[in-house]
N, C-alpha and C positions, 0 to 999 in steps of 0.2 A: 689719049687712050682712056679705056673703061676705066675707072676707079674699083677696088675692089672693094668698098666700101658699101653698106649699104647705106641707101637714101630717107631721109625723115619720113615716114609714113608708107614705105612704101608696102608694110607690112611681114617682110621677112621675120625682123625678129620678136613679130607680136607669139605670145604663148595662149591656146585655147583659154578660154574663160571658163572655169563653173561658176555653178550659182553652189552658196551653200545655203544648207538648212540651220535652222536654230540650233539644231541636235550637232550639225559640224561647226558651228561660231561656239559654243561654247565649250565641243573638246579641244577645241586650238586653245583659248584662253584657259581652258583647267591646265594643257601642258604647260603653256608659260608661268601660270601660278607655280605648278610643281616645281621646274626648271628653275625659277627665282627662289625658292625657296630651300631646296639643295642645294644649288650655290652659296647662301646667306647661309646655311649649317656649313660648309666646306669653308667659308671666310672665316665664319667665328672661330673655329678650329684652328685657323692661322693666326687670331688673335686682331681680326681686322673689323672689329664691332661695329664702327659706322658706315664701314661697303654692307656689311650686312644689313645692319638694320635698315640702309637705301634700298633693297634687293625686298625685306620685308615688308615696306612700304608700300614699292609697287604691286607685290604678288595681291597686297590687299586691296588696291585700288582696281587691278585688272580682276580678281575674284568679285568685284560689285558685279561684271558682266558675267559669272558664267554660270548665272543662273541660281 
């Protein structure tokens, strides 16, 4: 019998592509700076300074891209 599986390539579970503009690469990366950033204020508050300051780290490393 049929497998209800789909097959490698068969393209079922491909999702539409966009293209994005420089103007949407770097609101995605401004969100994740924010989001790492709220998080690492929400950690310190719990008293867990070096998730935070990991969380710090990156937002400044992903903020090199957003322009």
């Amino acid at each position: 019998p049929e497998s209800l599986q789909a097959r490698f390539g068969d393209g079922s579970s491909e999702a539409e592509r966009r293209i994005l503009s420089r103007e949407d690469v770097e609101a995605v990366i401004g969100a994740e700076v924010r989001q790492r950033m709220n998080a690492a204020a929400d950690l310190e508050r719990l008293g867990l300074e070096d998730r935070a300051e990991t969380l710090r780290h990156e937002a400044q490393i992903a903020g090199r891209y957003a322009g």
